[in-house]
C-alpha positions in Angstrom: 51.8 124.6 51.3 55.4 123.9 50.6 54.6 120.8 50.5 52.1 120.7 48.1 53.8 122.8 46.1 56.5 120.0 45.6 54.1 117.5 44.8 52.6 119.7 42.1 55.4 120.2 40.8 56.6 116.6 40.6 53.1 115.7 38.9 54.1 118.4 36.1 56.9 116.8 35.6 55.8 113.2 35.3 53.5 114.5 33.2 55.9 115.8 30.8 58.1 113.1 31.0 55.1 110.7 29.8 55.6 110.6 25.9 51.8 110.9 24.3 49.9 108.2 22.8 50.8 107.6 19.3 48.3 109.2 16.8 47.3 106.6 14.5 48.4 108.2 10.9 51.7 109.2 11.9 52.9 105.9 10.4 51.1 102.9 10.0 47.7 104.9 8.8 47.3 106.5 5.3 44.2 108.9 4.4 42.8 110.1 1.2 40.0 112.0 0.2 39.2 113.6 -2.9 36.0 114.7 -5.0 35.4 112.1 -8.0 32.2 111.8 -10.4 30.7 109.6 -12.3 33.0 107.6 -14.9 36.0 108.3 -13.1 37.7 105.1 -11.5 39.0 104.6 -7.9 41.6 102.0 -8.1 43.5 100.2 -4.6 46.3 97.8 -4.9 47.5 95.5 -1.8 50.0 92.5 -1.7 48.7 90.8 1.8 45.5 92.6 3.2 42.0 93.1 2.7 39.5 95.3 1.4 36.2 96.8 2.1 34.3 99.1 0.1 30.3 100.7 0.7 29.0 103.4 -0.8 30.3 107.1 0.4 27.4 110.2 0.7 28.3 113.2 -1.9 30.7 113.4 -4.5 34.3 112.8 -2.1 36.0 109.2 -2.3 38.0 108.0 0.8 40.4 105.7 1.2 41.8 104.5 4.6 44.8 102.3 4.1 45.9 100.5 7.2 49.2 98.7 8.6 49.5 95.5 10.6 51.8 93.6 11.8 55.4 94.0 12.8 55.4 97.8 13.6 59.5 97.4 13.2 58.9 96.5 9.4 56.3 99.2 8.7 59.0 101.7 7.4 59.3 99.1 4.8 55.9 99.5 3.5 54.3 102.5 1.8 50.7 103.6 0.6 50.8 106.5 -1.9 48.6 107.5 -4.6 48.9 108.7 -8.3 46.5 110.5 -10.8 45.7 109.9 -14.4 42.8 111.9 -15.6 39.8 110.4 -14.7 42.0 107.3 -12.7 42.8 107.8 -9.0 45.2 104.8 -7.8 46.2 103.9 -3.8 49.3 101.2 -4.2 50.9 99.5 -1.5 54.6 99.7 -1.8 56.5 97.1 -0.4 60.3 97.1 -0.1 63.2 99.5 -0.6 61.4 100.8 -3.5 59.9 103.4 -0.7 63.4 104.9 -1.3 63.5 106.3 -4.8 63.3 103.5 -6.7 59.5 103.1 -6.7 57.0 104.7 -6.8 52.9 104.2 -7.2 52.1 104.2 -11.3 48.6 104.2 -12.9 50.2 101.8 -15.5 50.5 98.6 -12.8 54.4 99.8 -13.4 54.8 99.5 -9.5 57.2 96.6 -8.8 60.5 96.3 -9.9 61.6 93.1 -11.8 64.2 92.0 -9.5 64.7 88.8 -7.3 66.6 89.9 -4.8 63.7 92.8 -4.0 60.8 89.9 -3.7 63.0 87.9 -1.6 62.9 90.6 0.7 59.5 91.2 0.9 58.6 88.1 1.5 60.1 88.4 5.2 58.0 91.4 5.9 55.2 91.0 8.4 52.8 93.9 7.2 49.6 93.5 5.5 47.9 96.8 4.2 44.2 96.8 4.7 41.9 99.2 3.0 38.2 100.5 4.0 36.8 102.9 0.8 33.6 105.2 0.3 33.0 105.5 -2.9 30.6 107.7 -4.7 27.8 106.5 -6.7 29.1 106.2 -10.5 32.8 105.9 -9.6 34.3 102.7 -10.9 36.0 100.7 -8.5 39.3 98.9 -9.7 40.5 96.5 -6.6 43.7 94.2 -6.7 45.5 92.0 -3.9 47.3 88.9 -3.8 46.7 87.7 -0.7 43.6 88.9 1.1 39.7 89.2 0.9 37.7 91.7 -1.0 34.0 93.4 0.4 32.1 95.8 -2.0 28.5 96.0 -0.4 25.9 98.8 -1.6 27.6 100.5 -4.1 26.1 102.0 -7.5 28.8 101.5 -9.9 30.6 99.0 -11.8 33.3 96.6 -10.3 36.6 95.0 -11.2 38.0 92.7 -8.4 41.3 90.4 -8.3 42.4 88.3 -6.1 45.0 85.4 -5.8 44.4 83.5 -2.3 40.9 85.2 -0.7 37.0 85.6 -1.3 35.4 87.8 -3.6 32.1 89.5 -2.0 29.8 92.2 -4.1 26.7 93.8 -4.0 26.7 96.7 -6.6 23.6 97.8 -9.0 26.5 98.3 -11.6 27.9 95.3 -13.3 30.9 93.3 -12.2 34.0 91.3 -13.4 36.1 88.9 -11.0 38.5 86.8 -10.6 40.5 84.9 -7.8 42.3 81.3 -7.3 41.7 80.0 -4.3 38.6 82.1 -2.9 35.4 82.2 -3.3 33.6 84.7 -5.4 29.6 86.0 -4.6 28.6 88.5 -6.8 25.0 90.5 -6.8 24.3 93.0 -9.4 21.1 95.1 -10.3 19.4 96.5 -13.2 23.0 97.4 -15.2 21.8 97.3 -19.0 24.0 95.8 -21.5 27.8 94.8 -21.7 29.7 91.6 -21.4 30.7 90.2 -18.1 34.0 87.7 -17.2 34.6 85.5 -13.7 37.2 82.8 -13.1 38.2 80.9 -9.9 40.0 77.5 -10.2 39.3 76.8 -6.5 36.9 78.2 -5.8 33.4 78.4 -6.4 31.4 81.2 -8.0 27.8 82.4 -6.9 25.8 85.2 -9.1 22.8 86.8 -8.0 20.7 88.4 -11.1 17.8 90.2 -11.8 14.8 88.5 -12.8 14.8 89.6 -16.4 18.3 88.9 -16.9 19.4 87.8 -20.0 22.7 86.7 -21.7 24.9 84.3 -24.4 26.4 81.8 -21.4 29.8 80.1 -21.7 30.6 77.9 -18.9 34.1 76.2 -18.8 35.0 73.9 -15.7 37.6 70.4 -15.2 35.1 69.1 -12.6 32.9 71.9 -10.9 29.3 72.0 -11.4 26.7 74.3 -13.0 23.4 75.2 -11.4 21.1 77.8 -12.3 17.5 79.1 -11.4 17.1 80.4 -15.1 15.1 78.6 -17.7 18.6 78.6 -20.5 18.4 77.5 -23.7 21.4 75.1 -24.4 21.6 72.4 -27.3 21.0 68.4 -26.1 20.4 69.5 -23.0 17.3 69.6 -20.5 18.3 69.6 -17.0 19.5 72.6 -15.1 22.4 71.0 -14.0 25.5 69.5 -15.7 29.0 68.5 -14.2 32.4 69.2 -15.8 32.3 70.5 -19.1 31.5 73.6 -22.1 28.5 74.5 -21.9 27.0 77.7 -23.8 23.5 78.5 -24.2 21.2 81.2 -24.1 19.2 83.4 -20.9 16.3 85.0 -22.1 17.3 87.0 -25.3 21.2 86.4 -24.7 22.7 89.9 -26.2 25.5 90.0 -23.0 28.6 87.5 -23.3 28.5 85.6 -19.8 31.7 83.9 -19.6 32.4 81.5 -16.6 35.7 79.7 -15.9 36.7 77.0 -13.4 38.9 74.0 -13.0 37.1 72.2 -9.7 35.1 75.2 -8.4 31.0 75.4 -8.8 28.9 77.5 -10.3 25.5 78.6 -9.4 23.1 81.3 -11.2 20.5 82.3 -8.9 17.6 85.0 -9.4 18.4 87.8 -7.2 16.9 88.3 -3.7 15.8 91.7 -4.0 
C-alpha cells in the first residue's frame, strides 16, 4: 500500500509540475461581440492578414481577430477597438504604439508618421487575421494592405480595400472596392439606387448583377478589356467587347454612376447566377 501510495503521490506531482495548455485568447486571440442594427457600420483594419466575413443570426456582431506567426513578436502587435456612434472599429496595432503612443481611432488616425516606427514593423513576423458575423443591415467597412478579403451571404452594403490580395463578395447590399494587385469578384442583389466605384490596376474585376440592372457606365483601363452580358448603349460602338480605352454608355435606364478603373486588369459584367 505504501507503495502505491508513493506512486500516487508522484503522479500528483508530475501533474502539477505539467504547466497547462495555453488558452488560445490569452495572447495571440482577440474577441468582440456587441449588439449593432441596421445603419450602424462594423469596420476591421489589418496590415498583413486576411479577412472573412458571413452573415451572423440576431442582432450581435463578432469579431475574432487572430495572430500568426512568430509568437516572440506577438507582444508587438495589438487588436483593440473604438466606438463612434453608430461606427464600431477593430484596428491592428502594429509597433511600440501598443505602449501609449497609439491607440485604435475611428478617424484612420492609427499610425504614427514616423520612419523609424515603419522600419520596425516591417521585421515583425505577425499577420492579424479576422473571421466577422455580421448582422443583416450592418455596413461593413474592411481595410488591409497585404491580405485577402471574403464577404459571402451578407445583407448589407460593402466597402473593401486592399493593396496586394483578392477581393471576394456576395452581399444583396451594394458594394465599392478597390485593390492593386488582386483580384476583385463582386455579386450583389436587388440594392435600389446609389452610385458604385471599383479599381484594380492588376488585377482584374468580375461583377455579378441582377437581371434588371441598370446604370450610366464609365470604364477607364491602359490595356485591360471590357466584356459584358448586358445589351449597353454606348456611342460608335456595337460590339460587347472593346480593349483599352473610356468607354461610358448606358444599362437599361442608367440612373446609378458605374465607375470602373484599371491600368492592365479586365473587366467583365455578367448577369447574376441567382
Amino acid at each position: 500500500m505504501r507503495y502505491i501510495s508513493l506512486i500516487l503521490g508522484w503522479a500528483v506531482l508530475i501533474t502539477l509540475a505539467i504547466p497547462p495548455a495555453p488558452l488560445r485568447g490569452q495572447d495571440d486571440t482577440f474577441q468582440w461581440s456587441g449588439r449593432m442594427t441596421s445603419g450602424q457600420t462594423l469596420e476591421v483594419r489589418g496590415i498583413v492578414g486576411n479577412v472573412r466575413t458571413t452573415l451572423g443570426s440576431g442582432d450581435r456582431a463578432e469579431v475574432v481577430a487572430i495572430k500568426r506567426g512568430e509568437r516572440d513578436d506577438f507582444h508587438q502587435v495589438a487588436v483593440e477597438m473604438a466606438e463612434d456612434g453608430d461606427l464600431i472599429v477593430i484596428c491592428a496595432i502594429y509597433g511600440s504604439w501598443n505602449h501609449g503612443e497609439g491607440r485604435c481611432h475611428p478617424d484612420h488616425d492609427d499610425r504614427r508618421d514616423d520612419d523609424d516606427e515603419r522600419n520596425r514593423n516591417v521585421d515583425m513576423d505577425v499577420s492579424v487575421d479576422y473571421e466577422v458575423r455580421l448582422p443583416a443591415g450592418v455596413e461593413l467597412d474592411a481595410n488591409m494592405v497585404s491580405g485577402d478579403i471574403e464577404a459571402d451571404g451578407l445583407r448589407s452594403d460593402v466597402r473593401v480595400n486592399t493593396v496586394e490580395g483578392t477581393i471576394s463578395v456576395v452581399t444583396t447590399g451594394r458594394a465599392w472596392a478597390n485593390s492593386v494587385s488582386g483580384d476583385i469578384e463582386i455579386e450583389m442583389g436587388d440594392f435600389g439606387g446609389g452610385d458604385m466605384d471599383f479599381q484594380t490596376v492588376s488585377g482584374d474585376i468580375t461583377l455579378w448583377l441582377p437581371a434588371d440592372f441598370q446604370a450610366d457606365v464609365d470604364f477607364n483601363s491602359l490595356s485591360g478589356d471590357f466584356d459584358t452580358d448586358f445589351e449597353m448603349d454606348v456611342k460608335n460602338k456595337n460590339e460587347r467587347r472593346w480593349v483599352g480605352s473610356q468607354i461610358e454608355g448606358t444599362i437599361g435606364g442608367g440612373g446609378r454612376d458605374l465607375s470602373i478603373n484599371t491600368v492592365s486588369g479586365d473587366v467583365t459584367l455578367k448577369r447574376s447566377r441567382g
